[in-house]
KEDRENKE-877124 format. One record per residue: z, x, y of N, C-alpha, C in turn. Coordinates in steps of 0.1 Angstrom, whole numbers, padded with zeros to 4 digits, always signed. Example, Ala and Ser with C-alpha at 12.3 -4.5 7.8 and 13.67 -1.06 7.14 Angstrom:
2
+0078+0132-0057+0078+0123-0045+0078+0132-0033
+0071+0128-0022+0071+0137-0011+0079+0129+0000
This chain:
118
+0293-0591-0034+0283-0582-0033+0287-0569-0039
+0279-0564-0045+0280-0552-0054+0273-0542-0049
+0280-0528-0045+0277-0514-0036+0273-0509-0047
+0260-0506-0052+0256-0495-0060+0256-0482-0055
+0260-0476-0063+0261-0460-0059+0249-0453-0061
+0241-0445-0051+0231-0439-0051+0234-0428-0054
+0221-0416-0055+0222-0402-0059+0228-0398-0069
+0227-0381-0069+0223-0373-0081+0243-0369-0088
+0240-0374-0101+0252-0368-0102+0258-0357-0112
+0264-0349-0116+0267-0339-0119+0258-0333-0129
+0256-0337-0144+0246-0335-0149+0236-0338-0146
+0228-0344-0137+0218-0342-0133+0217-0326-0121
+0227-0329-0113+0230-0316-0104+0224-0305-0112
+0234-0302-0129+0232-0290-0130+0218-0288-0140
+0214-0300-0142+0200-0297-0150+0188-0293-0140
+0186-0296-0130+0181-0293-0116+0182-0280-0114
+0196-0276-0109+0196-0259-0106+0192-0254-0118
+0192-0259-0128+0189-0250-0141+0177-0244-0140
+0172-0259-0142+0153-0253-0140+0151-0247-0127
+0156-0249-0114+0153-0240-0100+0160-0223-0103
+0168-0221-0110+0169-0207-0113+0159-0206-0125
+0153-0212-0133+0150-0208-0143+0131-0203-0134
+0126-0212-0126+0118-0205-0116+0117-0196-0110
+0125-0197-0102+0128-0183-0093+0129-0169-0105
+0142-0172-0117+0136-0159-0124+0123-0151-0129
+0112-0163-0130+0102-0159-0136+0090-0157-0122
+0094-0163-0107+0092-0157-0102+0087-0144-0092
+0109-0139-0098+0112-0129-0089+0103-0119-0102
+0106-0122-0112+0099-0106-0116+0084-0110-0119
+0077-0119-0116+0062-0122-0110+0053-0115-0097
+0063-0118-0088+0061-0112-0073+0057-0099-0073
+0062-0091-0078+0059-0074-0080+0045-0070-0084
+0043-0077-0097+0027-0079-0106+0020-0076-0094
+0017-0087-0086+0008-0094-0077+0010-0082-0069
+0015-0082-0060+0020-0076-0051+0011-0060-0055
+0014-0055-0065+0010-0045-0067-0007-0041-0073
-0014-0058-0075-0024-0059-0078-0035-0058-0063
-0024-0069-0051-0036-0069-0038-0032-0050-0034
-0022-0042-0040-0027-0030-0035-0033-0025-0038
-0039-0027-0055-0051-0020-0062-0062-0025-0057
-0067-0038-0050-0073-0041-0041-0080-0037-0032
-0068-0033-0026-0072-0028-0006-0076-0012-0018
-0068-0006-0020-0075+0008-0018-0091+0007-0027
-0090-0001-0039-0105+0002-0040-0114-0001-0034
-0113-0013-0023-0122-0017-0013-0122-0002-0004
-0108+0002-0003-0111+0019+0009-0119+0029+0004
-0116+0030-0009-0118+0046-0018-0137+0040-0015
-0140+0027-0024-0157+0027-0020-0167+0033-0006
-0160+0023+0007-0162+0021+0014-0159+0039+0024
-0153+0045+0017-0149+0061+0025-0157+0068+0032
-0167+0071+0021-0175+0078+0025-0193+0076+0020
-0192+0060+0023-0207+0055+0022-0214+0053+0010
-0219+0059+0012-0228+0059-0012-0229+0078-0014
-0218+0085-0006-0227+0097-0006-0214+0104-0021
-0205+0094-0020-0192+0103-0029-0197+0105-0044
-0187+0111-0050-0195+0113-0063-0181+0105-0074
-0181+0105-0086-0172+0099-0094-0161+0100-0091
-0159+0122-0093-0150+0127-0093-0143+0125-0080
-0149+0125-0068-0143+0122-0049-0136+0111-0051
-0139+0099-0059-0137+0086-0059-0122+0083-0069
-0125+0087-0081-0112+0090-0085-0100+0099-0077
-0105+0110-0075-0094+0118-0069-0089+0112-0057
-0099+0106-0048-0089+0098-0039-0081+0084-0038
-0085+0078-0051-0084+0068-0056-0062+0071-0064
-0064+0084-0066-0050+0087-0071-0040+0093-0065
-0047+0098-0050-0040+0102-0039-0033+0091-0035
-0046+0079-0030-0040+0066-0021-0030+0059-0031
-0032+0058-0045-0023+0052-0049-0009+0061-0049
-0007+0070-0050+0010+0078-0050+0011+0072-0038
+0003+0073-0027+0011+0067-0013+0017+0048-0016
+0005+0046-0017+0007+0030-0020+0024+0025-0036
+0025+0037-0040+0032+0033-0053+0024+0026-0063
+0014+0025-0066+0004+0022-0079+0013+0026-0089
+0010+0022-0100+0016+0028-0116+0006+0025-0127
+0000+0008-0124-0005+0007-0132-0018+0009-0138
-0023+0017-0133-0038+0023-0138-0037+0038-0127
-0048+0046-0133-0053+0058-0122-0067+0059-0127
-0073+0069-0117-0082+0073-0112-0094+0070-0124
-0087+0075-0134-0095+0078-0148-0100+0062-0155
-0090+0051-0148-0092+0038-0153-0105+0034-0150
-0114+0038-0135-0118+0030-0124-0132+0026-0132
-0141+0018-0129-0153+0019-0135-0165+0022-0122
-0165+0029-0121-0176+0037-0105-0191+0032-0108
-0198+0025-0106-0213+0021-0105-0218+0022-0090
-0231+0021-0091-0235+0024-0076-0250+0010-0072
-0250+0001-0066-0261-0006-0064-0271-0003-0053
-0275+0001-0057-0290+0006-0039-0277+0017-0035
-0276+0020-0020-0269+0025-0017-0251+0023-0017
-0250+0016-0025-0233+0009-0025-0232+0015-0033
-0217+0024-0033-0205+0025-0048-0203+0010-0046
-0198+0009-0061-0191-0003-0066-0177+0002-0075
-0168-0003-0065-0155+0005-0081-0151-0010-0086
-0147-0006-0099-0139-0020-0106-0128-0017-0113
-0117-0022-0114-0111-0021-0123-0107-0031-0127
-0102-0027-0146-0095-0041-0152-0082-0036-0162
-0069-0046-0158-0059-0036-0164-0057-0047-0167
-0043-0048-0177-0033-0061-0182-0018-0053-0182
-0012-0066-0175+0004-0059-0173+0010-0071-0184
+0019-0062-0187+0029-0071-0196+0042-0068-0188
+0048-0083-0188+0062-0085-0176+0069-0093-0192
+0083-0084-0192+0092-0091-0199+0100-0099-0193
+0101-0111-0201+0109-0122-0193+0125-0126-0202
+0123-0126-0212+0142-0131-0215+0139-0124-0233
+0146-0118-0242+0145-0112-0252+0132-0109-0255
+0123-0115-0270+0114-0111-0266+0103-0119-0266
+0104-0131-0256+0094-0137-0245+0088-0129-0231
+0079-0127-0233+0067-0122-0219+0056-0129-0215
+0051-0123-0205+0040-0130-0201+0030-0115-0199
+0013-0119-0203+0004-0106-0205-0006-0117-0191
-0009-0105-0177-0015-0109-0166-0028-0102-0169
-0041-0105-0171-0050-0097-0168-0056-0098-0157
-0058-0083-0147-0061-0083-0139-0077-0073-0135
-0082-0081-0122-0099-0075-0124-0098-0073-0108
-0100-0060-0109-0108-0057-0086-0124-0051-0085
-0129-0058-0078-0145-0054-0079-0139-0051-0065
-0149-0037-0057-0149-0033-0046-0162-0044-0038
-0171-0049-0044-0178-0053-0038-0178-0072-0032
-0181-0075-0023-0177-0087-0018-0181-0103-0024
C-alpha cells in the first residue's frame, strides 16, 4: 500500500500568500476611497434634509464645507455640489473620480455619484 502525501507544498504555499498579499494591498489602499465616499453620503443626505426646501445654494454649500472639515472630506467641496430643488425637496448631487495609486505607474480611476434624494 502506497501513503500518498496530501496538501500544499512550498511553492504552492508561496504562490498563495503571494496573491493573498497581493489583495489585501489593493485592498488596504481601497478601504479609504469608500470609506470616505459613504461620508460624502451621510452629509449630503444632512446638508439637504437641514433645513427643509427653505436653504438657498449658498446655506448648502457653506454647510456642506463646514460638515465636511469635521468629517475629514478632501475630495470635493462645497463648490463641487450640484443643488437642484424638486417641488419642495433640495436635491444635492455630487460626482467626483478618485485616482488611487497602486505599484509604479499602475492605478485604479473610482467614479463616484451621491444623490441626496432616495
Amino acid at each position: 500500500m502506497h501513503n500518498k502525501q496530501l496538501g500544499l507544498g512550498l511553492g504552492g504555499l508561496l504562490a498563495v500568500s503571494a496573491i493573498l498579499v497581493a489583495v489585501a494591498m489593493v485592498g488596504i489602499k481601497l478601504v479609504p476611497s469608500y470609506l470616505e465616499f459613504m461620508a460624502v453620503k451621510k452629509v449630503i443626505k444632512a446638508v439637504a434634509n437641514e433645513k427643509g426646501g427653505g436653504a438657498t445654494v449658498a446655506e448648502i454649500r457653506k454647510s456642506f464645507d463646514l460638515r465636511a472639515t469635521v468629517d475629514n472630506i478632501g475630495a470635493l467641496t462645497g463648490a463641487d455640489l450640484e443643488v437642484s430643488k424638486e417641488g419642495n425637496q433640495i436635491v444635492v448631487a455630487a460626482k467626483y473620480r478618485k485616482e488611487i495609486p497602486l505599484v509604479a505607474n499602475i492605478g485604479i480611476h473610482i467614479d463616484f455619484s451621491a444623490v441626496s434624494k432616495d
